[in-house]
C-alpha positions as CSV (number, residue, x, y, z in Angstrom):
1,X,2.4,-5.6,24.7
2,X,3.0,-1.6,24.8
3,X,4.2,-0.2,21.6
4,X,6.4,1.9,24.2
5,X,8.2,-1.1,24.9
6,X,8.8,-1.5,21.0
7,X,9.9,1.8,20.8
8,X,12.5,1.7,23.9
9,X,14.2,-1.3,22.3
10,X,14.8,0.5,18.6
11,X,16.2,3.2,20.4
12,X,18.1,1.0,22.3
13,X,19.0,-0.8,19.1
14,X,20.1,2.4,17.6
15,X,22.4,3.3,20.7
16,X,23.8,-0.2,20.7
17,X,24.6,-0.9,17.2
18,X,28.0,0.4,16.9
19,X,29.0,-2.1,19.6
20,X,27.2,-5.5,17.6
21,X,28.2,-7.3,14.4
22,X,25.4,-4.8,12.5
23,X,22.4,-3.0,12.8
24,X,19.8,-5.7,11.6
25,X,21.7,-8.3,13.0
26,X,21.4,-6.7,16.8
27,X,17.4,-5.9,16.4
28,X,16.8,-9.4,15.3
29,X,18.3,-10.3,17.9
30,X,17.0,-8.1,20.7
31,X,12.6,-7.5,21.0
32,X,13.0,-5.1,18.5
33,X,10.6,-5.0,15.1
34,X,12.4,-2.5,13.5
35,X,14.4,-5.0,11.5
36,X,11.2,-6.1,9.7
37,X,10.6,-2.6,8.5
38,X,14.1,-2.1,7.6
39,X,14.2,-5.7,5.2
40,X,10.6,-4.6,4.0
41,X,12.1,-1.2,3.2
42,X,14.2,-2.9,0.5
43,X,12.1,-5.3,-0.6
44,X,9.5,-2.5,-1.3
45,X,12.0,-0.7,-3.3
46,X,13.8,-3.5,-4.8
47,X,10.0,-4.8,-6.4
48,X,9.0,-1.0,-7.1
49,X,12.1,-0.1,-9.0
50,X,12.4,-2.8,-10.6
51,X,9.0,-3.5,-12.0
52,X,9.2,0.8,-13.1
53,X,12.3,0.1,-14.8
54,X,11.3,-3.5,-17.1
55,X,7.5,-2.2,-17.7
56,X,9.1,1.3,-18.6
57,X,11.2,-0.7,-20.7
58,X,8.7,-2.8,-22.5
59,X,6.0,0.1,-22.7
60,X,7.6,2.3,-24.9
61,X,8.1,0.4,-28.3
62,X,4.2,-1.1,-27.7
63,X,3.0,2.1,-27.2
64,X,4.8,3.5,-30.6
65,X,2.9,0.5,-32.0
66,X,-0.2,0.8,-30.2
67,X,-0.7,4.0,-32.4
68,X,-0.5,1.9,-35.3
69,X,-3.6,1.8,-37.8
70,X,-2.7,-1.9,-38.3
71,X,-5.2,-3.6,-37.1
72,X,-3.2,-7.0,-36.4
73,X,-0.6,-4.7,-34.9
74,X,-3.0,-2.6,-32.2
75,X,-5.1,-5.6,-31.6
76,X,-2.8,-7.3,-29.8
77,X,-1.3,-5.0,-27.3
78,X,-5.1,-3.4,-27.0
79,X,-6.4,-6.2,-25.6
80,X,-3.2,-6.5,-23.1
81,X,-3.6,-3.3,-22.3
82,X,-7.6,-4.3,-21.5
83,X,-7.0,-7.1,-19.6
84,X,-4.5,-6.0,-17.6
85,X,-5.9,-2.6,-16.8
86,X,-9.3,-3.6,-16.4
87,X,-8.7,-6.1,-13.6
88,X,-7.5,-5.8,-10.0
89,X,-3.7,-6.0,-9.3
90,X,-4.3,-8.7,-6.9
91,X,-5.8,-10.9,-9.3
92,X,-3.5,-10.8,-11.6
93,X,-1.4,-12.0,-9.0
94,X,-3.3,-15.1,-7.5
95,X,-3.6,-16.1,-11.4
96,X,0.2,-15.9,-11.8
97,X,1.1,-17.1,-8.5
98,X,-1.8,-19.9,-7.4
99,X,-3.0,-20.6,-10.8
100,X,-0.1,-21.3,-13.2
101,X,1.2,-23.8,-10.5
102,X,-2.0,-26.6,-11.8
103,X,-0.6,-27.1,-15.4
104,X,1.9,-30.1,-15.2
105,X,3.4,-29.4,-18.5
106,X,4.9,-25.6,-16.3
107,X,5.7,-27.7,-13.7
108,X,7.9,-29.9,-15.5
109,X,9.6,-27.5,-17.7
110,X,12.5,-24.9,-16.5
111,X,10.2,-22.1,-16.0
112,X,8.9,-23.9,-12.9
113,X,12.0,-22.9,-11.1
114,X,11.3,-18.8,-11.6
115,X,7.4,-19.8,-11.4
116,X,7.7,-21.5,-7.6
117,X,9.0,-18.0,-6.2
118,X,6.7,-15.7,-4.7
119,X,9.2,-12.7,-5.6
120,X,9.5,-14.1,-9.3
121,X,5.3,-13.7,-9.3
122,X,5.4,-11.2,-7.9
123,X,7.7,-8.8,-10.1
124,X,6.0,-10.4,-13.1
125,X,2.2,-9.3,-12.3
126,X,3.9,-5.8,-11.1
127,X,5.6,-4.9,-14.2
128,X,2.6,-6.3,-16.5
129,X,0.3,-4.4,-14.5
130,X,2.6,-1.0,-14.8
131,X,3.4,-1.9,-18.3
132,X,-0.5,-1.4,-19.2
133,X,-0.5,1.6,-18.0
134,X,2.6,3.3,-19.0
135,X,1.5,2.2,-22.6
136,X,-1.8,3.8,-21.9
137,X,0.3,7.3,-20.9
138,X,2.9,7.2,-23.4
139,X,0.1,6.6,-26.4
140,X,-1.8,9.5,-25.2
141,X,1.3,11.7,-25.5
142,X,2.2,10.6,-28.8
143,X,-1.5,11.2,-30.3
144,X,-1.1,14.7,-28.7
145,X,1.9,15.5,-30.5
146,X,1.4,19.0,-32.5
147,X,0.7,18.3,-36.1
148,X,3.1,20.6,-37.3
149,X,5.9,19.5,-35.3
150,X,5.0,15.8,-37.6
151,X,4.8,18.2,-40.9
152,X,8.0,20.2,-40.3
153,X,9.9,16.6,-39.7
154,X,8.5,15.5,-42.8
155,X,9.5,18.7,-44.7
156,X,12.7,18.2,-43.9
157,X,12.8,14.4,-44.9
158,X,12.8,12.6,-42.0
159,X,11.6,9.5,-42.0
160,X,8.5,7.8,-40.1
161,X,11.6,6.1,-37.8
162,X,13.9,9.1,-37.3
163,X,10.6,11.1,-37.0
164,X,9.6,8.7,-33.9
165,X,12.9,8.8,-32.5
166,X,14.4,12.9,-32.7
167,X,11.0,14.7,-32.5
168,X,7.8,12.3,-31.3
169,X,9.3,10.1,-28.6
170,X,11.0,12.8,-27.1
171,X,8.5,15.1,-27.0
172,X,5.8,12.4,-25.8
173,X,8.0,11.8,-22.8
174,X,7.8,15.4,-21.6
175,X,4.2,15.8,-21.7
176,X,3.9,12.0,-19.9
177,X,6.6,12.8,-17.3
178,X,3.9,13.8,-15.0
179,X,1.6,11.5,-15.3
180,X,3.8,8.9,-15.4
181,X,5.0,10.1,-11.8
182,X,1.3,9.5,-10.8
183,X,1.9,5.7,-12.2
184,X,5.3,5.4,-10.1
185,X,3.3,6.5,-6.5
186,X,0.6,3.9,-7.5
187,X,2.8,1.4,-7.8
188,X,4.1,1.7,-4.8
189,X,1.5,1.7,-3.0
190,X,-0.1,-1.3,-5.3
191,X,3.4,-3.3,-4.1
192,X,1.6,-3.4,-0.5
193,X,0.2,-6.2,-2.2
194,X,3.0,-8.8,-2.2
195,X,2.4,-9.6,1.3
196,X,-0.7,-11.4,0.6
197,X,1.8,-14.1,-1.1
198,X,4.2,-14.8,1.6
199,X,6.8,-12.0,1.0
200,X,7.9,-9.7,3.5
201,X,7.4,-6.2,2.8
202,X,5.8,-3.2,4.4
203,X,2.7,-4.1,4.9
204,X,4.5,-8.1,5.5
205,X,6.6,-6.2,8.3
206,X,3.8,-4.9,10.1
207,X,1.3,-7.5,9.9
208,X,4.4,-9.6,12.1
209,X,4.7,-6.5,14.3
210,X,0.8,-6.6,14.9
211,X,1.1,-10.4,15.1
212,X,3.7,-10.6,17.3
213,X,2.7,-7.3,20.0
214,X,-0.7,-7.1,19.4
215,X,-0.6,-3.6,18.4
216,X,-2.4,-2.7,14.9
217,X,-2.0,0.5,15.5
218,X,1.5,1.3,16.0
219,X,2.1,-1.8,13.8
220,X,0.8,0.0,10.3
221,X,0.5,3.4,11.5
222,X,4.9,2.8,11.1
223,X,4.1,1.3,8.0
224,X,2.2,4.0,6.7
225,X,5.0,6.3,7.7
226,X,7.6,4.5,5.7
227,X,5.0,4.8,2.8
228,X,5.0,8.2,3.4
229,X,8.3,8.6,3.6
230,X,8.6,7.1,0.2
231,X,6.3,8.8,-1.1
232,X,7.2,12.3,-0.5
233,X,10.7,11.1,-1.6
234,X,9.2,10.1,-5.2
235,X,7.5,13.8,-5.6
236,X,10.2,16.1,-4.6
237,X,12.3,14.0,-7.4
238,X,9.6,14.5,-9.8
239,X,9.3,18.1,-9.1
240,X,12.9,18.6,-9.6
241,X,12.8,16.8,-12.6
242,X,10.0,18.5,-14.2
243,X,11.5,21.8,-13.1
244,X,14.7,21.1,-15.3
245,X,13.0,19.7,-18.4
246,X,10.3,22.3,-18.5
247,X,12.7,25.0,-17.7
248,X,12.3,26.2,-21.7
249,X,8.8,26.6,-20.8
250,X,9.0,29.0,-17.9
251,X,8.1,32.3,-18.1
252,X,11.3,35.0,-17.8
253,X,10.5,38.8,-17.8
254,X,13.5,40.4,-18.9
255,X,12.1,43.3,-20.6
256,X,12.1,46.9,-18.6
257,X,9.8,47.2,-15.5
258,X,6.9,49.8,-15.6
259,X,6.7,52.4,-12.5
260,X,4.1,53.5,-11.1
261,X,2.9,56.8,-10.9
């Protein structure tokens, strides 16, 4: 089938959905793939954010204690952090989705019921996966932390605690912020993975588009434009970000200007 065909009906969709119970509604309806995009649109952000937000969440605390000189402290979150950063994102997933599903005793307990959803395993092996990493990023900014900012906190009393909390963590954060919005884009585009367990996101939309028209082209090449879209979306808010909390760092020249002559 011609993509031009595609493309007449989500324009048609677009004219006509004022006049239909609701936008996705009417293109489900009609020969229109658009709708697939659209539901893979949010499911794409809904696993992205998400994951960010709980592997953010969880990364900063085992970072702090990933610095730690404790042995039976580092150990621990080291060899999580190994694990999970030295193997591929879609292994982790098959383990958590195909492989957990063979031990009877998980089957028979009340985990089985979060364990039997792709989006469950999926969210879980994203925000592991991102949590290894942001504790990876976060650690390094904390080891880079000036020494003297450390020695003028200790002057002053603080302790190790209020130390971490008013003059290391926030600090650390700066210097990760960009990094860290390196980790967000890879995520995103490591979420292209969740089709390959049933759920229906970008990449799900247009592998029914391609399935459906026969056209691989048109099919991902709107898939990758969505990306894209995202994309771009996630570094302009960066940018702004980074503008406003580095703003003490920018250069000013106030002093008197030189002529030439």
């Amino acid at each position: 089938m011609d993509f031009s065909i595609i493309f007449k009906n989500c324009l048609q969709c677009i004219l006509n959905c004022s006049q239909s119970d609701g936008f996705i509604e009417f293109c489900k309806q009609s020969n229109c793939g658009l709708a697939y995009y659209v539901d893979g649109f949010f499911l794409t952000i809904q696993l992205t954010g998400i994951s960010l937000l709980i592997g953010l969440f969880l990364a900063i605390p085992l970072a702090v204690l990933r610095t730690s000189k404790n042995v039976l402290i580092n150990s621990p979150i080291r060899f999580f952090v190994y694990v999970f950063r030295g193997t591929p994102l879609i292994v982790q997933m098959y383990i958590i989705y195909y492989g957990l599903g063979q031990f009877d005793w998980l089957k028979e307990s009340f985990l089985w019921a979060f364990f039997q959803k792709a989006y469950f395993c999926a969210l879980l092996s994203f925000t592991l996966n991102t949590c290894a990493y942001t504790i990876e990023i976060i650690r390094g900014a904390i080891e880079s932390t000036p020494y003297g900012e450390i020695e003028a906190a200790k002057s002053v009393g603080m302790s190790y605690f209020k130390r971490m909390r008013r003059i290391v963590l926030p600090s650390s954060l700066r210097r990760a912020f960009p990094a860290y919005g390196n980790e967000v884009i890879f995520m995103l585009h490591g979420s292209a993975l969740a089709s390959v367990i049933t759920l229906l996101d970008i990449t799900g939309a247009g592998g029914i588009i391609n399935a459906r028209f026969y056209a691989p082209y048109e099919a991902y090449i709107t898939a990758g434009v969505f990306y894209l879209a995202i994309t771009f979306t996630i570094v302009w808010s960066f940018k702004k970000v980074e503008k406003r909390i580095y703003a003490h760092l920018q250069r000013t020249d106030h002093g008197p200007k030189l002529q030439k002559g």
